[in-house]
DSSP file (Angstrom, degrees, kcal/mol; ACC not computed):
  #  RESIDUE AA STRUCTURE BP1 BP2  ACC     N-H-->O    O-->H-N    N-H-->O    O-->H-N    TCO  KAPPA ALPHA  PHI   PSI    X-CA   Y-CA   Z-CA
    1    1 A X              0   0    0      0, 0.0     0, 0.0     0, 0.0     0, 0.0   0.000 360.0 360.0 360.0 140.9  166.4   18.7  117.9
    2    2 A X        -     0   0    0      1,-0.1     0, 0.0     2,-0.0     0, 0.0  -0.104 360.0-147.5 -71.6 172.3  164.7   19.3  121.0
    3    3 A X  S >> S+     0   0    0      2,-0.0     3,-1.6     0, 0.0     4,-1.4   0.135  81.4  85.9 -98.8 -25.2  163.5   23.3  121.8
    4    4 A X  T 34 S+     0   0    0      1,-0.2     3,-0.3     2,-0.2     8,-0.1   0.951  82.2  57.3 -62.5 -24.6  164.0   22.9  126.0
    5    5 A X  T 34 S+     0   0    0      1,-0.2    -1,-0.2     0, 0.0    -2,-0.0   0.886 123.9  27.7 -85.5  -3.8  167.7   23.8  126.0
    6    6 A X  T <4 S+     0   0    0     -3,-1.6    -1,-0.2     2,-0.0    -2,-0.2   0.793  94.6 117.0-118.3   0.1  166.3   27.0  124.3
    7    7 A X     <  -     0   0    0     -4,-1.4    -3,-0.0    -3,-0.3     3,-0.0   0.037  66.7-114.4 -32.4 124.2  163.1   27.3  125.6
    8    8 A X        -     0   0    0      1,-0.1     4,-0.4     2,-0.0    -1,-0.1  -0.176  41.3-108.9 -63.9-179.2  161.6   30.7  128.1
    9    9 A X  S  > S+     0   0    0      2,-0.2     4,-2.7     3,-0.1     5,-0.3   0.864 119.3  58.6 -41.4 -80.0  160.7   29.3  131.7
   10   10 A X  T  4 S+     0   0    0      1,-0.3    -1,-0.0     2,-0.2    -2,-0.0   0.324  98.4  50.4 -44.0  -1.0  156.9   30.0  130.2
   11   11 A X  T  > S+     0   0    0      2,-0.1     4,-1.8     3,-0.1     5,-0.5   0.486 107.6  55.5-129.2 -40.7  156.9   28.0  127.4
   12   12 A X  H  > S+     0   0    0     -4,-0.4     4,-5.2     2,-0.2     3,-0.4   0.992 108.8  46.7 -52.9 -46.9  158.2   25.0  129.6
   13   13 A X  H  X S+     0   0    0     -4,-2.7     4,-1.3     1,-0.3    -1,-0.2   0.841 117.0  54.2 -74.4 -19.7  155.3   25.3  132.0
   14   14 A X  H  > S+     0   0    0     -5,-0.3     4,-1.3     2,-0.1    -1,-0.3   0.930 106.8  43.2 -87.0 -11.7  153.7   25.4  128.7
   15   15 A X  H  X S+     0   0    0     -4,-1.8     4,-2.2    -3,-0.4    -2,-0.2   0.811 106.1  58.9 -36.6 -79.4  154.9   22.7  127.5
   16   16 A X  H  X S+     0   0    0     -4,-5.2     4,-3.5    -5,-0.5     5,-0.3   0.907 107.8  51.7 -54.4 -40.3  154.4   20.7  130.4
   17   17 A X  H  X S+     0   0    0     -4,-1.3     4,-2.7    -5,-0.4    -2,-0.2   0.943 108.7  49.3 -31.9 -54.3  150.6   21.5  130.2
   18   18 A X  H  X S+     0   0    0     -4,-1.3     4,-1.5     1,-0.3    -1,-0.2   0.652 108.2  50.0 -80.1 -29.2  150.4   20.7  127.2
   19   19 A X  H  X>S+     0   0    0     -4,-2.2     4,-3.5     3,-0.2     5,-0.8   0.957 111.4  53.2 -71.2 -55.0  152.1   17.4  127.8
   20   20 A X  H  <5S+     0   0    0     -4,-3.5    -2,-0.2     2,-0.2     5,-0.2   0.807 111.8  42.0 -28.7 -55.5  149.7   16.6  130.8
   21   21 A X  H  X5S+     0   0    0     -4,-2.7     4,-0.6    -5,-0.3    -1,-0.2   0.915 118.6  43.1 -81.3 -42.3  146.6   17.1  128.9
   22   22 A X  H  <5S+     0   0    0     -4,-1.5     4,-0.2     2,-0.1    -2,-0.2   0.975 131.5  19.8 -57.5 -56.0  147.6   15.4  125.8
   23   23 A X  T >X5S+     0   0    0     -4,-3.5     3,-2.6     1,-0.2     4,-1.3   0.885 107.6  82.8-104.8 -35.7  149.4   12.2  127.3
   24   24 A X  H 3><S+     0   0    0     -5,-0.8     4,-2.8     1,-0.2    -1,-0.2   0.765  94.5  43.2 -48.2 -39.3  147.7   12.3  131.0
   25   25 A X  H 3X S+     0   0    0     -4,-0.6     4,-1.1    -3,-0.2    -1,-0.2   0.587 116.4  48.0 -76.5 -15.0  144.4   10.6  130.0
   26   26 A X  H <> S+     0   0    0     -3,-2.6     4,-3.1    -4,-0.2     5,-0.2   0.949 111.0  49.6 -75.2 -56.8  146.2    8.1  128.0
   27   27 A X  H  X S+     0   0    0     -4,-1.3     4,-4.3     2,-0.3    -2,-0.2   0.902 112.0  51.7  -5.6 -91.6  148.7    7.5  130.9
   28   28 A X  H  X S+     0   0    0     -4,-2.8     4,-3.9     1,-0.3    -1,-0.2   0.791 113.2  40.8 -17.7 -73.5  145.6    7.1  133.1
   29   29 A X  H  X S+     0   0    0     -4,-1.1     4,-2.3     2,-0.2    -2,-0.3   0.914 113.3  50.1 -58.0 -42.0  143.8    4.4  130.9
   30   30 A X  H >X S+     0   0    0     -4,-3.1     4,-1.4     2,-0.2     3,-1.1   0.990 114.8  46.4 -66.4 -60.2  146.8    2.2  129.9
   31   31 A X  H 3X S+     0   0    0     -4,-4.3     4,-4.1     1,-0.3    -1,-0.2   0.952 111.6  52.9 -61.8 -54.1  147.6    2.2  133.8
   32   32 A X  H 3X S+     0   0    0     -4,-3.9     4,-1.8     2,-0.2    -1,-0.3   0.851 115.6  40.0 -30.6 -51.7  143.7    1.4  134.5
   33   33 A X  H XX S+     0   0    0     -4,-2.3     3,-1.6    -3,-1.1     4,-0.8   0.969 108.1  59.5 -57.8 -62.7  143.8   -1.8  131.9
   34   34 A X  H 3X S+     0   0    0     -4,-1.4     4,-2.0     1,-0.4     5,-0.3   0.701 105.7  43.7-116.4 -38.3  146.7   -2.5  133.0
   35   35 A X  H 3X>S+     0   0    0     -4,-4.1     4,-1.8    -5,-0.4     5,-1.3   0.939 116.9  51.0 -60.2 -45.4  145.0   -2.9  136.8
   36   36 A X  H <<5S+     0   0    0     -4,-1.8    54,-1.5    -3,-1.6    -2,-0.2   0.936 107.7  51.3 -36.0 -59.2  142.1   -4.8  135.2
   37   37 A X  H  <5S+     0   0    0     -4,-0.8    -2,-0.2    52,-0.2    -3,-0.1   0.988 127.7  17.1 -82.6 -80.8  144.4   -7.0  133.4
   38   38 A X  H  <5S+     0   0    0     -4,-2.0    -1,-0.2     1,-0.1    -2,-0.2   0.877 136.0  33.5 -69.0 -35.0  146.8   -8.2  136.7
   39   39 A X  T  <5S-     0   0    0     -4,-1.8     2,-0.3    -5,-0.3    -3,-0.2   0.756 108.9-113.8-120.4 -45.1  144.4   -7.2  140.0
   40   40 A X      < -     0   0    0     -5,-1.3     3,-0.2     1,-0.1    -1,-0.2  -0.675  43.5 -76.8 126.6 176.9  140.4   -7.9  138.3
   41   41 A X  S >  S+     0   0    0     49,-0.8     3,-1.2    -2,-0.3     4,-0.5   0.371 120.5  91.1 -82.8  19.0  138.0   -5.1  137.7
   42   42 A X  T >  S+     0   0    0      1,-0.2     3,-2.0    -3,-0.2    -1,-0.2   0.927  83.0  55.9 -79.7 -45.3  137.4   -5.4  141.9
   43   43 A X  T 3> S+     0   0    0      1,-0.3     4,-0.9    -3,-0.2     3,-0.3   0.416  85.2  81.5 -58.5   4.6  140.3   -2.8  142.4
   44   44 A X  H <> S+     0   0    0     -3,-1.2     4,-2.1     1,-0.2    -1,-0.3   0.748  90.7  45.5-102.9 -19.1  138.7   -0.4  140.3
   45   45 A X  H <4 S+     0   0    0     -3,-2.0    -1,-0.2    -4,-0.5    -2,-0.1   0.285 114.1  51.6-105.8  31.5  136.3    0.9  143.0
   46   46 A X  H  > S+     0   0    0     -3,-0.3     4,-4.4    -4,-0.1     3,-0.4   0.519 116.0  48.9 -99.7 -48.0  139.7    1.0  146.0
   47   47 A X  H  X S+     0   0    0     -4,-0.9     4,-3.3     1,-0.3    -2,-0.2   0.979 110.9  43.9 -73.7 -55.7  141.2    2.9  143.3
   48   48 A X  H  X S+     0   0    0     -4,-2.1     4,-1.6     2,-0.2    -1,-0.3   0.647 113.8  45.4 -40.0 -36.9  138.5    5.3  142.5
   49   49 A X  H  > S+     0   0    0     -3,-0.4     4,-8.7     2,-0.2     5,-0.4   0.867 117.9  48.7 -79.9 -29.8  137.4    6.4  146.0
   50   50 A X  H  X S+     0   0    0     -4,-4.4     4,-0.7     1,-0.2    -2,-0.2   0.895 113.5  46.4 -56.7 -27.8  141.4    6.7  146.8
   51   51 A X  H  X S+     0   0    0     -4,-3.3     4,-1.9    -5,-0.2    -1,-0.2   0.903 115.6  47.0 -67.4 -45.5  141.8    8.7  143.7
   52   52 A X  H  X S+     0   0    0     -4,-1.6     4,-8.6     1,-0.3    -2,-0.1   0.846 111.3  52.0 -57.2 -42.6  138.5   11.0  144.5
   53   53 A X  H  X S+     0   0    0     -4,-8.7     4,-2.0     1,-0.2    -1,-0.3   0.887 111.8  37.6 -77.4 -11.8  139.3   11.6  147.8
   54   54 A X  H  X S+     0   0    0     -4,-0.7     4,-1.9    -5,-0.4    -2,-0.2   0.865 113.9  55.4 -92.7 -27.1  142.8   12.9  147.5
   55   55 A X  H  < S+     0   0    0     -4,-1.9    -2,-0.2     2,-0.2    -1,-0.1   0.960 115.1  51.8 -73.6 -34.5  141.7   15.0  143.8
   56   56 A X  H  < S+     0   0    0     -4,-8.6    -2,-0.2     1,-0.2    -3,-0.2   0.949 114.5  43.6 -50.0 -72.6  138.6   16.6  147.1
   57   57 A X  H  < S+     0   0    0     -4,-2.0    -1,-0.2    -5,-0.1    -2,-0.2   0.508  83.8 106.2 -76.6 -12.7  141.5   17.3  149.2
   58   58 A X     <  -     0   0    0     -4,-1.9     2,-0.5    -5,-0.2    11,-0.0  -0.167  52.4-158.1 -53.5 140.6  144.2   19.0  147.1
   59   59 A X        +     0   0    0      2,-0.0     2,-0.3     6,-0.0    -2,-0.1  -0.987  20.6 164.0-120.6 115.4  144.3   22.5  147.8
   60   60 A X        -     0   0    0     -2,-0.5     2,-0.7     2,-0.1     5,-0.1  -0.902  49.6-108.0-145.0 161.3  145.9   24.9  145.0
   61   61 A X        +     0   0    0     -2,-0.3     2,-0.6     2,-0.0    -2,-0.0  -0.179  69.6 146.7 -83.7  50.4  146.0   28.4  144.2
   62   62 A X    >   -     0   0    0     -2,-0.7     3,-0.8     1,-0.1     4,-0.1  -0.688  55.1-131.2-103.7 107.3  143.9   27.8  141.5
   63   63 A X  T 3  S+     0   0    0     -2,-0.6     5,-0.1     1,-0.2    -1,-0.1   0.220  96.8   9.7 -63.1 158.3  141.5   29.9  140.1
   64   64 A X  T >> S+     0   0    0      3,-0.1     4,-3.1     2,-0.1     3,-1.5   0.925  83.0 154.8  49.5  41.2  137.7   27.7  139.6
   65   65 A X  H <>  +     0   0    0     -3,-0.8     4,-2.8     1,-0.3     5,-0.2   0.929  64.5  58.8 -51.9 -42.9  139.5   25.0  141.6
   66   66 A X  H 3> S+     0   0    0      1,-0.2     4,-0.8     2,-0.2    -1,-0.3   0.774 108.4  40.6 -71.4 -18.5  136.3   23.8  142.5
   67   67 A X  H X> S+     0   0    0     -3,-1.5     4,-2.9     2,-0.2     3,-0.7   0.864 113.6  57.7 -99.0 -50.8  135.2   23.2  138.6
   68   68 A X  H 3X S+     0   0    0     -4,-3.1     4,-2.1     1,-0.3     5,-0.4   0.981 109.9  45.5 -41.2 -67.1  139.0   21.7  137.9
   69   69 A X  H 3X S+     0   0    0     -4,-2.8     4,-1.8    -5,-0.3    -1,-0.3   0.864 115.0  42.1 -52.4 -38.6  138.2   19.1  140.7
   70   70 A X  H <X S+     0   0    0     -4,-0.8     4,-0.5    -3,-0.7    -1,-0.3   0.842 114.3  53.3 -95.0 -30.6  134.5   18.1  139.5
   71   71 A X  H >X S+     0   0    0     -4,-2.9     3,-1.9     2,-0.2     4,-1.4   1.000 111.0  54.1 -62.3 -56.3  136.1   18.1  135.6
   72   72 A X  H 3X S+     0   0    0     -4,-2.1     4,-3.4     1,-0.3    -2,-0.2   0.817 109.9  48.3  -3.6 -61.8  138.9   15.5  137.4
   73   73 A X  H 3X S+     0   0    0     -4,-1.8     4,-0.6    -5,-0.4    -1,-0.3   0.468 104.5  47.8-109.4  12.2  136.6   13.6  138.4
   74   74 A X  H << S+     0   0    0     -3,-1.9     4,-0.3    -4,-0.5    -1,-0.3   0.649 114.0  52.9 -99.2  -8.5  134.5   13.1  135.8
   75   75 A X  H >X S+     0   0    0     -4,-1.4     4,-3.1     2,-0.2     3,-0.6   0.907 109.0  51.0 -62.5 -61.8  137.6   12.3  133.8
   76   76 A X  H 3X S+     0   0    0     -4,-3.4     4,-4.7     1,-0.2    -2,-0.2   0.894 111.8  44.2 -54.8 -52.7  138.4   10.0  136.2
   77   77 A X  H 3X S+     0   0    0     -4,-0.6     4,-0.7     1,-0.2     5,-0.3   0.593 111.1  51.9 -26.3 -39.4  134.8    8.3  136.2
   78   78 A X  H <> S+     0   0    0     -3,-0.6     4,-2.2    -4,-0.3    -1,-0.2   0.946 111.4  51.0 -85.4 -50.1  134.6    8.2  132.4
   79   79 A X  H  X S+     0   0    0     -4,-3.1     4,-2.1     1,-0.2     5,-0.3   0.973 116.7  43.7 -27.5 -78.4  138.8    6.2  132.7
   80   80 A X  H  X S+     0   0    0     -4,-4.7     4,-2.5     2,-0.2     5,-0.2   0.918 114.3  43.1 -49.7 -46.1  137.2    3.7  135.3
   81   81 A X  H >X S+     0   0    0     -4,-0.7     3,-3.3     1,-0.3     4,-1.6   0.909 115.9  54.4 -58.1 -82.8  133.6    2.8  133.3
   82   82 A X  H 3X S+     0   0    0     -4,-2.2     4,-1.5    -5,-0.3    -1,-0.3   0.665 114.4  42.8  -1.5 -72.4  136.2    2.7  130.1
   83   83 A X  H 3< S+     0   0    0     -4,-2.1    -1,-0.3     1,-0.2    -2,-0.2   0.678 103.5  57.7 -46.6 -34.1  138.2    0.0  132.3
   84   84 A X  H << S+     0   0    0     -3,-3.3    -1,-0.2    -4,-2.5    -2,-0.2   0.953 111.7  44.2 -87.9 -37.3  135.7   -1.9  133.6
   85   85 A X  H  < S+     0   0    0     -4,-1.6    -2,-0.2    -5,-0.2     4,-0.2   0.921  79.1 124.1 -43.2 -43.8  134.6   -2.6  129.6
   86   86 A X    ><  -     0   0    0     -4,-1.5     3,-1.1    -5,-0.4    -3,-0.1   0.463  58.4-150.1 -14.6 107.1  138.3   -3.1  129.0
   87   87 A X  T 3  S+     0   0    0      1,-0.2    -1,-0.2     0, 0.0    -2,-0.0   0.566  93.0  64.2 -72.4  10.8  138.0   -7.2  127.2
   88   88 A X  T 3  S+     0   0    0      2,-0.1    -1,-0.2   -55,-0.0     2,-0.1   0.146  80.2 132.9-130.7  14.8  141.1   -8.0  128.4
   89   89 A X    <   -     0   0    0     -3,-1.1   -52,-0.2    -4,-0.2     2,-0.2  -0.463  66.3-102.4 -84.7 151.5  140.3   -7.8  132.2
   90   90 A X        -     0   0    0    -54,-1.5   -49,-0.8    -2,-0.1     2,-0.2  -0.360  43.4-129.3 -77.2 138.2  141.2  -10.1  134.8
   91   91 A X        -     0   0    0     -2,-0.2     2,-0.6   -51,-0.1    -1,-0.1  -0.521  31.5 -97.0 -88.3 155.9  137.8  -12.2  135.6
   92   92 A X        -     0   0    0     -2,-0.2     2,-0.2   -52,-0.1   -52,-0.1  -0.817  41.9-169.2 -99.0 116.8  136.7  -12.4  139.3
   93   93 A X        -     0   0    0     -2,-0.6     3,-0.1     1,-0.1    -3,-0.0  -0.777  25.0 -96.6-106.1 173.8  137.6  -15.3  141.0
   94   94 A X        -     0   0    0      1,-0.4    -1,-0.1    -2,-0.2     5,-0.1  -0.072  61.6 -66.7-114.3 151.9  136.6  -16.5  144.3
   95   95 A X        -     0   0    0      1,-0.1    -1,-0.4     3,-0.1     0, 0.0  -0.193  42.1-139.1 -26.2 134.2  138.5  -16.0  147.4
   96   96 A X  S >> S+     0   0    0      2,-0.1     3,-2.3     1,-0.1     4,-1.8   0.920 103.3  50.5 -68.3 -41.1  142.1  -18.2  147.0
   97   97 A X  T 34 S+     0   0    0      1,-0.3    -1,-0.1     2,-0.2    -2,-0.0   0.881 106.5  52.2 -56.4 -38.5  141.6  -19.4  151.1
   98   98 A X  T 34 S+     0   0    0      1,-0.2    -1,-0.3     3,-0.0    -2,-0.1   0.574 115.4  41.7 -67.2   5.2  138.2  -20.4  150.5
   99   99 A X  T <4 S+     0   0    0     -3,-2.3    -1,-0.2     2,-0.1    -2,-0.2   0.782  88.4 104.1 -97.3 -48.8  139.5  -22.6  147.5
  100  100 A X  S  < S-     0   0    0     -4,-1.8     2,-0.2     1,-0.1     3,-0.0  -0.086  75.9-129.9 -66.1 128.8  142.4  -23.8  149.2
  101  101 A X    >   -     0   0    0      1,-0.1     3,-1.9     2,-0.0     2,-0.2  -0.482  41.9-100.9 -83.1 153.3  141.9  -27.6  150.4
  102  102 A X  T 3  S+     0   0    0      1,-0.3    -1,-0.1    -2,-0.2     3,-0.1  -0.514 109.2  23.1 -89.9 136.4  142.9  -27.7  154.5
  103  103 A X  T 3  S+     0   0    0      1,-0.4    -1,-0.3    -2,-0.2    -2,-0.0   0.404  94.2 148.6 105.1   2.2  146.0  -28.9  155.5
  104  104 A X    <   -     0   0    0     -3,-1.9    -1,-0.4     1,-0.1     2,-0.3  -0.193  54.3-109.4 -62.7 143.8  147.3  -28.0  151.7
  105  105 A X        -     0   0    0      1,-0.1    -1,-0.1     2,-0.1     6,-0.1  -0.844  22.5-161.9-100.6 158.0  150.9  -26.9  151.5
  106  106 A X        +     0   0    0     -2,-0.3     2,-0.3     5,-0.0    -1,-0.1   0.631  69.5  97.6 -82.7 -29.2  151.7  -22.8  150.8
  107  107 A X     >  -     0   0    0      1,-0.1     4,-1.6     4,-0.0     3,-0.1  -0.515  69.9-150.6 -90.2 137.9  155.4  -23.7  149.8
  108  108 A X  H  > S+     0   0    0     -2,-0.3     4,-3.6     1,-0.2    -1,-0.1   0.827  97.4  58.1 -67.8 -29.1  155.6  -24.0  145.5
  109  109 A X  H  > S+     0   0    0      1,-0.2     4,-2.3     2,-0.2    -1,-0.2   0.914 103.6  45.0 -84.6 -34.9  158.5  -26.6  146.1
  110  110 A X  H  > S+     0   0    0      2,-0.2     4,-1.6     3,-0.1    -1,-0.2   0.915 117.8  49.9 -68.7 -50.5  156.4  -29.2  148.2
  111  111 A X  H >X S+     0   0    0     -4,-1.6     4,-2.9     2,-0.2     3,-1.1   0.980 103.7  56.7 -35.7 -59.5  153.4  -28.6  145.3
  112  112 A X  H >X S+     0   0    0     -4,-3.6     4,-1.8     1,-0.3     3,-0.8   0.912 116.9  38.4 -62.6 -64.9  155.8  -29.2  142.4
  113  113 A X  H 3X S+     0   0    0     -4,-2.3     4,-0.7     1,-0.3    -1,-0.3   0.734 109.6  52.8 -66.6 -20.6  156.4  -32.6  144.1
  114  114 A X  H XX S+     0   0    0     -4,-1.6     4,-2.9    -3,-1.1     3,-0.8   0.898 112.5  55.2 -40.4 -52.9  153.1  -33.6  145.4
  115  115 A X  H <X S+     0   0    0     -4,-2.9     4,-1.5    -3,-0.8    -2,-0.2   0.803 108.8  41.8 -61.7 -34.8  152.4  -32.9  141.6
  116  116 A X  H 3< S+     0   0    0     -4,-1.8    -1,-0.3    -5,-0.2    -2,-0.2   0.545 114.2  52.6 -98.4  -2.9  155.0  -35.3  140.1
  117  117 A X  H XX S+     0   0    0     -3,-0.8     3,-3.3    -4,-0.7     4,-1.5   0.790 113.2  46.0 -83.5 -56.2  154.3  -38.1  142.7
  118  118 A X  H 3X S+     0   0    0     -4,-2.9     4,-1.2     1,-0.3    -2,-0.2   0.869 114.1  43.7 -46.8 -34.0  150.8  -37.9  141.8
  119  119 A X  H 3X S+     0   0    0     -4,-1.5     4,-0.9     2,-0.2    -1,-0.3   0.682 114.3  52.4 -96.2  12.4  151.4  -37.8  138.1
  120  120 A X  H X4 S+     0   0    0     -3,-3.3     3,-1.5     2,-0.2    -2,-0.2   0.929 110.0  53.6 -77.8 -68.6  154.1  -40.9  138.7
  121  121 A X  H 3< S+     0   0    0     -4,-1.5    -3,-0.2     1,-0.3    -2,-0.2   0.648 109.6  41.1 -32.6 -40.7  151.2  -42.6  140.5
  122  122 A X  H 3< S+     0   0    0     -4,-1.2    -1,-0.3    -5,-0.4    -2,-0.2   0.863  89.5 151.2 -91.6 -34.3  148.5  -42.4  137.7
  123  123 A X    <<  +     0   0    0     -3,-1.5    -3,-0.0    -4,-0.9     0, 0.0  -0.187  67.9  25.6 -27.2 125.7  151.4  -43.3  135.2
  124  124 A X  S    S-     0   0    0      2,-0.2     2,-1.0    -5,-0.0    -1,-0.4  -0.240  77.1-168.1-110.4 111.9  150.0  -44.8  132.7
  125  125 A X        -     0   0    0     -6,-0.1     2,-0.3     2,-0.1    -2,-0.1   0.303  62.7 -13.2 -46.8 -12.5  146.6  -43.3  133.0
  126  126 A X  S    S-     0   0    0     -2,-1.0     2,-0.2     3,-0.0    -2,-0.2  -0.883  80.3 -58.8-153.8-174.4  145.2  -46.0  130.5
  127  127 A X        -     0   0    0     -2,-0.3    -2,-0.1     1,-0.1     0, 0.0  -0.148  58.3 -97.2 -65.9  21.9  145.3  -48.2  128.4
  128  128 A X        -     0   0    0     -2,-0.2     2,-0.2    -4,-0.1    -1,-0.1   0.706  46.9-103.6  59.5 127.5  147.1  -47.7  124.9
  129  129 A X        -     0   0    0     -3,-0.1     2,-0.3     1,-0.1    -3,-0.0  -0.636  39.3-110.8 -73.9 153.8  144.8  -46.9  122.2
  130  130 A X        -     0   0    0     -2,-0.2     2,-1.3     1,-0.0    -1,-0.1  -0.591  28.4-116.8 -70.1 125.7  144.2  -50.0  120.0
  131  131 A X        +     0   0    0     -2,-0.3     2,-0.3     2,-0.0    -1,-0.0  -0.712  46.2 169.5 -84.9 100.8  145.8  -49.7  116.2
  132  132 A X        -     0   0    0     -2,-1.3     2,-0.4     2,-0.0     3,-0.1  -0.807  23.2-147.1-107.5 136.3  142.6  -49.7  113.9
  133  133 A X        -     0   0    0     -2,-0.3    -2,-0.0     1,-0.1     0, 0.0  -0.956   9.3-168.2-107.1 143.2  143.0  -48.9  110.2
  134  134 A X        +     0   0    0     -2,-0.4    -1,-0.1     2,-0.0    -2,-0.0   0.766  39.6 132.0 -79.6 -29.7  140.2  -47.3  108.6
  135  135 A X        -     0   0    0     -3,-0.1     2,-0.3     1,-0.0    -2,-0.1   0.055  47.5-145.9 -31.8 122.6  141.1  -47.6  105.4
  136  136 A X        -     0   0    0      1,-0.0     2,-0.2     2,-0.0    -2,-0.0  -0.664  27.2-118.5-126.9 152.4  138.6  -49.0  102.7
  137  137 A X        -     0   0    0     -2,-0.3    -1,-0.0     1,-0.1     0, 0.0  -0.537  28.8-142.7-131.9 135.5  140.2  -51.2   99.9
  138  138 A X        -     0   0    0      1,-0.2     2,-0.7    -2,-0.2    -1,-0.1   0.755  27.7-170.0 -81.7 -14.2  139.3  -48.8   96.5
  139  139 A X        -     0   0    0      2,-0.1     2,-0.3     0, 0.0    -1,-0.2  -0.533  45.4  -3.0  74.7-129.2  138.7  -51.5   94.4
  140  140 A X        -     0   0    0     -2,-0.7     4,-0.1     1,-0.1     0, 0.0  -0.927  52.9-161.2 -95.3 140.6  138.4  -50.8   91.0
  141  141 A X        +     0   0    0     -2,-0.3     2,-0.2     2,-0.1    -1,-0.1   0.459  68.9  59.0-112.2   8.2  138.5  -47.3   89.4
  142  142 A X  S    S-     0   0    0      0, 0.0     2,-0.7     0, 0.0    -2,-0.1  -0.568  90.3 -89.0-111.2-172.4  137.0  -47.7   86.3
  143  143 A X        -     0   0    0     -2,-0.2     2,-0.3     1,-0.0    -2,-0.1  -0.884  25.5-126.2-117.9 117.9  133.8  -48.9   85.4
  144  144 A X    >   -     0   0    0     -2,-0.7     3,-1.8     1,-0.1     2,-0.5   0.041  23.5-134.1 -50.2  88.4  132.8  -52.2   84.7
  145  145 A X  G >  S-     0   0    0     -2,-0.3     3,-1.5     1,-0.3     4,-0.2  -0.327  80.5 -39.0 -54.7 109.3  131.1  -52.3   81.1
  146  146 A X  G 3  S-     0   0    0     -2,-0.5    -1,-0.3     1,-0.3    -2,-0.1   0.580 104.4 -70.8  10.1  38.7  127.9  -54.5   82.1
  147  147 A X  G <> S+     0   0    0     -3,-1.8     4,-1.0     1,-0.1    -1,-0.3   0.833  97.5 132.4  81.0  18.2  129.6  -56.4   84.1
  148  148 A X  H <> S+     0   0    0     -3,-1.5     4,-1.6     2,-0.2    -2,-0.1   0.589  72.3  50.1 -45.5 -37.2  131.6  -58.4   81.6
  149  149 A X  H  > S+     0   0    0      2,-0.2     4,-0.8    -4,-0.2     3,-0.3   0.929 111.2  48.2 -80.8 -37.3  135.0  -58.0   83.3
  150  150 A X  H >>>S+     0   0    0      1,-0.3     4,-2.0     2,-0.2     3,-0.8   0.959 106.0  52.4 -74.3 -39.4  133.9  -59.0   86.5
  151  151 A X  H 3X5S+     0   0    0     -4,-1.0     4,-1.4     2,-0.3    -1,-0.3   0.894 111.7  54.2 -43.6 -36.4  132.0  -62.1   85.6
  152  152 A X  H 3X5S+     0   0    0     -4,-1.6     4,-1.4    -3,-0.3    -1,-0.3   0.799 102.6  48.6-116.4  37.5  134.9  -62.8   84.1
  153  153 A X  H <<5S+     0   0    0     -4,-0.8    -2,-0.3    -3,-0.8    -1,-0.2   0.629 113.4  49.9  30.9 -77.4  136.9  -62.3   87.0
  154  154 A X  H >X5S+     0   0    0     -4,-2.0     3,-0.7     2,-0.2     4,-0.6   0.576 109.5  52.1 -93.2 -33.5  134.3  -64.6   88.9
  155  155 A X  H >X<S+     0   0    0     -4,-1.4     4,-2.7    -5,-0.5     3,-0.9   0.942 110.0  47.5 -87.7 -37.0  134.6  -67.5   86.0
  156  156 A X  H 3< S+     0   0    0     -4,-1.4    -1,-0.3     1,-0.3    -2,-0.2   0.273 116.7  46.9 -88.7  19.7  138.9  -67.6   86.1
  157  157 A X  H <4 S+     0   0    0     -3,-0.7    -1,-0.3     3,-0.0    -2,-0.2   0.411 116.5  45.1-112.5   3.3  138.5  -67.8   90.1
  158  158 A X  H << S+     0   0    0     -3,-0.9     2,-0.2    -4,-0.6    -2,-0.2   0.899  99.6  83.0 -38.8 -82.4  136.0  -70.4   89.5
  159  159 A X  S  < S-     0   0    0     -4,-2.7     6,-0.2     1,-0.1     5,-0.1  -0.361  76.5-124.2 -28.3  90.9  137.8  -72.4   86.9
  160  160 A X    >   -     0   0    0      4,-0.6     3,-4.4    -2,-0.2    -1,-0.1  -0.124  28.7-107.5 -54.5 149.6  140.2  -74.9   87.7
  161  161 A X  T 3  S+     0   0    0      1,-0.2    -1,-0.1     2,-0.1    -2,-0.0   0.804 113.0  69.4 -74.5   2.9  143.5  -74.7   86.4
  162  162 A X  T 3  S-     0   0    0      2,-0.2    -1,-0.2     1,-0.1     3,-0.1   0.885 115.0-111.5 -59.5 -24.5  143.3  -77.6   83.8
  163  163 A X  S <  S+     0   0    0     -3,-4.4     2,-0.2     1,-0.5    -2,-0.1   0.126  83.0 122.5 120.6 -15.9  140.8  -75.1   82.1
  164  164 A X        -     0   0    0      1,-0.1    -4,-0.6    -5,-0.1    -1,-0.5  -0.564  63.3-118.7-106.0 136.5  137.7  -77.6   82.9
  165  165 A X              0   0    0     -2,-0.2    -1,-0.1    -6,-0.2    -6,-0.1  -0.587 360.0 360.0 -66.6 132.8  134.5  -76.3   85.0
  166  166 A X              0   0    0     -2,-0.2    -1,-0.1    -8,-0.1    -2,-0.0   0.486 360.0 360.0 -61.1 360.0  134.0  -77.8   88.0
């Protein structure tokens, strides 16, 4: 059972601290991967200045605000570096426009058909593979005691059937 519904005023605000400091730097990183992951590690230095300047410009009644702000932002600093290791980050790819072939259409529905005349057209891109068996005949599995069965073998396909050598 929860403690806010009985909980001082002072013990929420401690609470909440305490919530801040524990979960805020998790918070922080997950959302950082999670910008790596969808936007590339490119965003990280948009995100960073926007973040710096606004943690400079906050204004508080706090006493050592000015050491709060420079711990912030080394927090923050340690988050991004953290992110930009992050294996699971979006790779940098080249400007899409510069990519984009001219006269190309923007609309998904016009692709998706472009795509299926084009793969009607190549339809069917080759030839058939050829049905080859690999297979090697095992032969015999035992072992011929000096060569007695198979000579004879060799003499009864030899041997007409009247019994008489040719």
């Amino acid at each position: 059972m929860s403690n806010l519904n009985r909980a001082q005023p002072d013990q929420i605000e401690r609470m909440k601290l305490d919530a801040c400091t524990t979960f805020g730097p998790l918070v922080v990183r997950e959302a950082l991967h999670h910008l790596c992951r969808t936007h590339g590690v490119e965003c990280l230095d948009k995100f960073e200045k926007m973040v710096v300047e606004r943690i400079e410009a906050y204004d508080a009644d706090i006493a050592d605000l000015d050491d709060v702000k420079e711990f912030a932002i080394e927090q923050l600093y340690a988050a991004i570096k953290e992110a930009r290791e992050f294996p699971d980050r979006k790779e940098s790819v080249e400007k899409v426009r510069e990519r984009r072939t001219q006269g190309r259409s923007e609309n998904c529905d016009t692709l998706e058909e472009q795509l299926q005349a084009g793969l009607e057209d190549s339809f069917p891109a080759s030839d058939p593979p050829a049905v080859v068996s690999t297979a090697i005949s095992r032969g015999t599995t035992k072992h011929e005691d000096d060569g007695e069965q198979l000579s004879r073998k060799r003499e009864a396909q030899t041997t007409p059937p009247n019994g008489r050598a040719a």
